[in-house]
C-alpha positions in Angstrom: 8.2 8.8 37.3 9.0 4.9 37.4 12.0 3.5 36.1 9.6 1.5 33.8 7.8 4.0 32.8 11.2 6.5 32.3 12.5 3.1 29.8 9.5 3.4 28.0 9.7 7.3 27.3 13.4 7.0 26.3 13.9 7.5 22.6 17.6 5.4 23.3 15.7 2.3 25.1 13.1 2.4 22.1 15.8 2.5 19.2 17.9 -0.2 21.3 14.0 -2.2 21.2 13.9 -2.4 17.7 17.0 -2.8 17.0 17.7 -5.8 19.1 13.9 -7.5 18.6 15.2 -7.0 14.8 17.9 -9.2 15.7 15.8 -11.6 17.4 13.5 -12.3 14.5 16.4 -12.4 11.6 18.2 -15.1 14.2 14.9 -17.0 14.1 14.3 -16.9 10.8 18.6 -18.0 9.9 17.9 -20.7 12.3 21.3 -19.4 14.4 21.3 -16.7 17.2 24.4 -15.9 16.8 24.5 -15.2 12.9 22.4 -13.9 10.4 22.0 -16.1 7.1 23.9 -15.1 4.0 20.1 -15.1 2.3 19.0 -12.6 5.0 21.7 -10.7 4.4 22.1 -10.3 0.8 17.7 -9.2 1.2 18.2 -6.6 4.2 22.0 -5.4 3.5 23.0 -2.5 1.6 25.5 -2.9 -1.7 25.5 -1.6 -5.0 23.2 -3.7 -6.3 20.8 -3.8 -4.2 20.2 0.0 -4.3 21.3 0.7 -8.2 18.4 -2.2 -9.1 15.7 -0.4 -7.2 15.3 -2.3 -4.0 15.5 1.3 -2.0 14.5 -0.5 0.8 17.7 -1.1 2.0 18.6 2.4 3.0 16.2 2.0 6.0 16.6 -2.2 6.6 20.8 -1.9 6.5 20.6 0.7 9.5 18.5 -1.6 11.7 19.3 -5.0 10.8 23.2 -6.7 12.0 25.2 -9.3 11.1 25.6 -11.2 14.1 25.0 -11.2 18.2 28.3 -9.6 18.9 27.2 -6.8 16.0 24.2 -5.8 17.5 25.5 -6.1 21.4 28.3 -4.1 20.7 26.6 -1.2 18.6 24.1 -1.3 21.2 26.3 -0.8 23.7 27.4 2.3 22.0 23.3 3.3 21.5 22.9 3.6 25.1 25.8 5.6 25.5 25.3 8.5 23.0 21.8 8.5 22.6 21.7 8.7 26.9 24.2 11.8 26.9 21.8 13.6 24.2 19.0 12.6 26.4 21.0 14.5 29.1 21.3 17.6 27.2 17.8 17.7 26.8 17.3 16.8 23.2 14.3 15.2 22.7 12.6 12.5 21.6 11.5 13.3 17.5 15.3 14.8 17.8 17.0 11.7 18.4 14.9 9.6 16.1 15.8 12.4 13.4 19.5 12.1 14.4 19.7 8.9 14.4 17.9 8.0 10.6 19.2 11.3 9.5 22.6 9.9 10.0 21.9 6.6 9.3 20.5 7.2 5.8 22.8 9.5 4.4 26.6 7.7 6.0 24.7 4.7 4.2 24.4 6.4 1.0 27.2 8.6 0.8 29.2 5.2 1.3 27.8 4.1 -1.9 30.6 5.1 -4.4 33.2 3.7 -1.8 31.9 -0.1 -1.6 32.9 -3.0 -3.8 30.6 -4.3 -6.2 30.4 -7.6 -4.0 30.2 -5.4 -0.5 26.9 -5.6 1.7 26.8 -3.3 4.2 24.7 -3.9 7.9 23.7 -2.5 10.9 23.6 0.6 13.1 26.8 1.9 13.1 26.4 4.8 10.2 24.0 5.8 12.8 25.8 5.3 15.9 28.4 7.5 15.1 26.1 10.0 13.9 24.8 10.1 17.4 28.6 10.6 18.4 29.2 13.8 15.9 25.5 15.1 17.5 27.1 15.0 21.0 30.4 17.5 19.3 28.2 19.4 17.6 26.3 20.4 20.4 29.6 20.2 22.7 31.5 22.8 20.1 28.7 25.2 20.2 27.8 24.9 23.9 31.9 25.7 24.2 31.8 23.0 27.3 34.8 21.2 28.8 33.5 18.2 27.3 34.4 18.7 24.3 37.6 17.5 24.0 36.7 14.1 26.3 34.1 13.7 23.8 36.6 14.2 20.7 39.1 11.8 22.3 36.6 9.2 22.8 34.9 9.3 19.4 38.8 8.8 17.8 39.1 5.8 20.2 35.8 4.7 19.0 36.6 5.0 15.5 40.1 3.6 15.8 38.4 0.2 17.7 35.7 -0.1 15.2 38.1 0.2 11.8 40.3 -2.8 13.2 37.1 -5.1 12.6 36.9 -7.0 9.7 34.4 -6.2 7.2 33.4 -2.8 8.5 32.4 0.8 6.4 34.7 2.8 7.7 33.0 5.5 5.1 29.9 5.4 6.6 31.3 6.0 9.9 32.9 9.0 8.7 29.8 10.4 6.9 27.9 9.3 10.0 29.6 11.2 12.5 30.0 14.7 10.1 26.7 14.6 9.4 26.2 14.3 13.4 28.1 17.1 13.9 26.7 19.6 11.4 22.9 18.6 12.7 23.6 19.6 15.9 26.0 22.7 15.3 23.4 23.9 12.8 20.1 22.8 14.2 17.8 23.7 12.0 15.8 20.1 11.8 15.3 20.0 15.6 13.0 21.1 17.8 14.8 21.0 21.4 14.7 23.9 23.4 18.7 24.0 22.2 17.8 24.1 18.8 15.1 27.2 19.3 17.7 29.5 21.1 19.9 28.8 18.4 17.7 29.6 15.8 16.7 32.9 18.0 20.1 33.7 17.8 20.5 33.3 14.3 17.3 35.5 13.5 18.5 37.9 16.0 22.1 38.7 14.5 
């Protein structure tokens, strides 16, 4: 297989796509590459308001859409990362498009009650982390000796990313716990991981 042709079957490569050609058209549109327009984000962001008055939409725009360049570079960064070690365990593709809006959608809402009234929330990270939690999930059932270089860099990860300003550090935490429990009980994937743990399950 090419290396092209390996890109274009990676579910990582194909998240980090949209994600970044997102980025490209908001910049376009705010007239800036390197930030987004309050206007844009206000429309795609997530916030109280937005989802209490029935613009649902958000849930899906707030875990694709960032802020600024150095948002989207630097969750990126992190995409290719997680989303590559899952690859390597042999999750597949539907599994880590699951994982990742999975993740995404519920660290978003279960941040809800935890945001001010004036907070709008972007971009990937919810999801990002929930990629992390999928990696020691997997790691705490598979017993491995990665498990604790995994732990170690998800608290380094999380300790980096709550020094920013403006950042959910609620939907991080949802987004990495409900990482963990998809992958420790897989019942929503389909990798060959997930059927021998099911077999197990219906076996005991």
């Amino acid at each position: 297989m090419s290396e092209d042709s390996r890109l274009r079957d990676s579910p990582t490569f194909v998240l980090i796509a949209i994600n970044v050609g997102l980025y490209i058209v908001t910049s376009i549109v705010s007239g800036s590459i390197f930030l987004m327009s309050p206007q844009m984000i206000v429309l795609l962001g997530f916030s109280k308001f937005a989802f209490l008055s029935g613009r649902f939409y958000v849930l899906i725009t707030s875990i694709f859409f960032h802020a600024s360049v150095a948002h989207v570079g630097s969750n990126m960064l992190f995409l290719l990362i997680y989303g590559s070690s899952l690859e390597e365990s042999g999750f597949r593709k539907n599994d880590i498009f699951t994982i990742y809006l999975v993740t995404g959608l519920l660290a978003t809402l279960f941040s809800l009650p935890f945001l001010g009234d004036s907070t709008v929330t972007l971009g990937a990270s919810g999801a990002v982390f929930g990629m992390l939690g999928a990696i020691i999930g997997y790691e705490w059932n598979q017993g491995g000796e990665n498990k604790k270089r995994v732990l170690f860099v998800g608290i380094i990860n999380f300790i980096f990313s709550s020094t920013s300003a403006n950042t959910n550090i609620f939907a991080h935490l949802f987004g990495l716990a409900a990482g963990i429990l998809i992958t420790k009980y897989p019942f929503i994937l389909d990798s060959e991981y997930a059927v021998e743990f099911r077999e197990k399950r219906n076996m005991s």
